[in-house]
C-alpha positions as CSV (number, residue, x, y, z in Angstrom):
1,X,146.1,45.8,59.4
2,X,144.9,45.6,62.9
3,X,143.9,48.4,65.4
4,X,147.2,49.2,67.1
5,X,148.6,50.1,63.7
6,X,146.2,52.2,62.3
7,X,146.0,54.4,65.0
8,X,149.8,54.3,64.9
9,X,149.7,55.6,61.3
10,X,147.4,58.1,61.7
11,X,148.7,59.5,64.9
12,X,146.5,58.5,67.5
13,X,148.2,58.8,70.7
14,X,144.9,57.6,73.2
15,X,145.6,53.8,74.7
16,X,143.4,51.3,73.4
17,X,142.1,48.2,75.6
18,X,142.3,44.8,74.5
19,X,139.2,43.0,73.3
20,X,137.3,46.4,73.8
21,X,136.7,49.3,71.1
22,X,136.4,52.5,73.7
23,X,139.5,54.2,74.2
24,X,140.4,55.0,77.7
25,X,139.0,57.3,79.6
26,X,142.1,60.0,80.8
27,X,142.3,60.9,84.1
28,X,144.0,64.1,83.8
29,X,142.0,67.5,84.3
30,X,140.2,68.4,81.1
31,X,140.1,71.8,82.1
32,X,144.0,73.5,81.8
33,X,145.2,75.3,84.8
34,X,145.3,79.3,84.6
35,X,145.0,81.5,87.5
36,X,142.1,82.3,88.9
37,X,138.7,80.1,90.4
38,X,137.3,77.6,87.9
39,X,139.4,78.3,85.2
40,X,138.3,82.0,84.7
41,X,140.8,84.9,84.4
42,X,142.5,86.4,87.2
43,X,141.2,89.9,88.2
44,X,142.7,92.6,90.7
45,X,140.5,92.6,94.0
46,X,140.6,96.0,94.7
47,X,139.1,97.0,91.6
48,X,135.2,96.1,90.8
49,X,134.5,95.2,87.1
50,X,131.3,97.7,88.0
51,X,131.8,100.2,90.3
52,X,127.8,101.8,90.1
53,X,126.9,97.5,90.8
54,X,129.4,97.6,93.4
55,X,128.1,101.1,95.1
56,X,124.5,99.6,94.7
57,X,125.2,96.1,96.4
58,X,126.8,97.9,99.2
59,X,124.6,100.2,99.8
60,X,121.8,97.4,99.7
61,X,123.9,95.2,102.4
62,X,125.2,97.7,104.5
63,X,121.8,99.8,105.4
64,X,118.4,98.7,106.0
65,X,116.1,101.1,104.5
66,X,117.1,100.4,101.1
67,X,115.8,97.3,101.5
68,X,112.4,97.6,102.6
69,X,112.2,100.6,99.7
70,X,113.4,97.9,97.4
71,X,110.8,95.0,99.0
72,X,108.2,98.5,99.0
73,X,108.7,98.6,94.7
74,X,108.7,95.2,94.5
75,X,105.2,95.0,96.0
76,X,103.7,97.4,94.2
77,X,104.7,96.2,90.8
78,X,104.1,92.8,91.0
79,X,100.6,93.6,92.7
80,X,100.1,96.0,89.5
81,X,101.1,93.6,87.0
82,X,100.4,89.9,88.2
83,X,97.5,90.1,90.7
84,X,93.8,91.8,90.4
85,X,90.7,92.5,92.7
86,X,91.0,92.4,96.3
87,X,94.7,90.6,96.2
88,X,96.1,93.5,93.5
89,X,95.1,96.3,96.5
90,X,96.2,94.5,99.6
91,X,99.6,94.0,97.8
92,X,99.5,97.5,96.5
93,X,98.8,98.9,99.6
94,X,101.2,97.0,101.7
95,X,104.1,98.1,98.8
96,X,102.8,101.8,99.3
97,X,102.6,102.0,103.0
98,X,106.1,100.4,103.5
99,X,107.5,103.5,100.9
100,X,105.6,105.9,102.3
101,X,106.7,104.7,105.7
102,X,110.6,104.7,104.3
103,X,109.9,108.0,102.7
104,X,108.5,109.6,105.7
105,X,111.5,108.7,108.0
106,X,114.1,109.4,105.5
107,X,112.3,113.2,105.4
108,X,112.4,113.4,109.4
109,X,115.8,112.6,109.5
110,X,118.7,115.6,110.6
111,X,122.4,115.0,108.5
112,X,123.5,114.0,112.6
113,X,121.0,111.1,112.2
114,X,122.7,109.6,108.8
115,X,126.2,109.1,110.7
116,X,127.6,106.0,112.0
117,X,128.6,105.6,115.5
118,X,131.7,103.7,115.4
119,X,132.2,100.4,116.7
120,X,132.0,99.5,120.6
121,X,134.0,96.4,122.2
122,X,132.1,94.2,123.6
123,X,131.6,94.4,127.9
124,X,132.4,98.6,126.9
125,X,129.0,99.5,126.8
């Protein structure tokens, strides 16, 4: 019984080439098409699997100071946790001065000072 018929008996539907035992490799997509980017699940766009992620990564690209509060923490936990001697207090230091320095303008500021001025066209200024 030679090749062809075996795999004909037991169902085998891959090609086989002649004088060579690998089957041959398909060229279709393995992946099967469904809606949505690399294979995954279509979602809604208007509505954010996480809204409190969302809020945060907004509020993180939108304004600065959250930021530099962020880079301030950052600072002062990894000089706390991964450096000692004279390295552990520039680095703790520099993390407190930049939150002290965001805390301090973030006390100074009037409710008139948080709003937006809305957009200008450019050659209108």
């Amino acid at each position: 019984m030679g090749r062809r018929s075996l795999a004909a008996k037991l169902g085998g539907s891959q090609p086989w080439r002649r004088g060579n035992d690998r089957p041959e490799v398909p060229t279709a997509s393995v992946v099967p098409p469904v809606p949505g980017a690399l294979g995954l699940p279509a979602v809604r766009a208007g509505k954010p699997a996480r809204p409190r992620a969302a809020r945060l990564v907004r509020t993180l690209r939108t304004r600065w100071w959250p930021r530099f509060l962020l880079s301030g923490v950052l600072l002062v936990v990894v000089g706390v946790t991964l450096l000692s001697g004279a390295a552990q207090a520039w680095v703790v230091g520099a993390g407190a001065a930049i939150i002290f320095v965001i805390g301090l303008r973030s006390l100074s500021m009037t409710p008139a000072d948080y709003r937006r001025e809305p957009p200008m066209p450019p050659g209108a200024g």
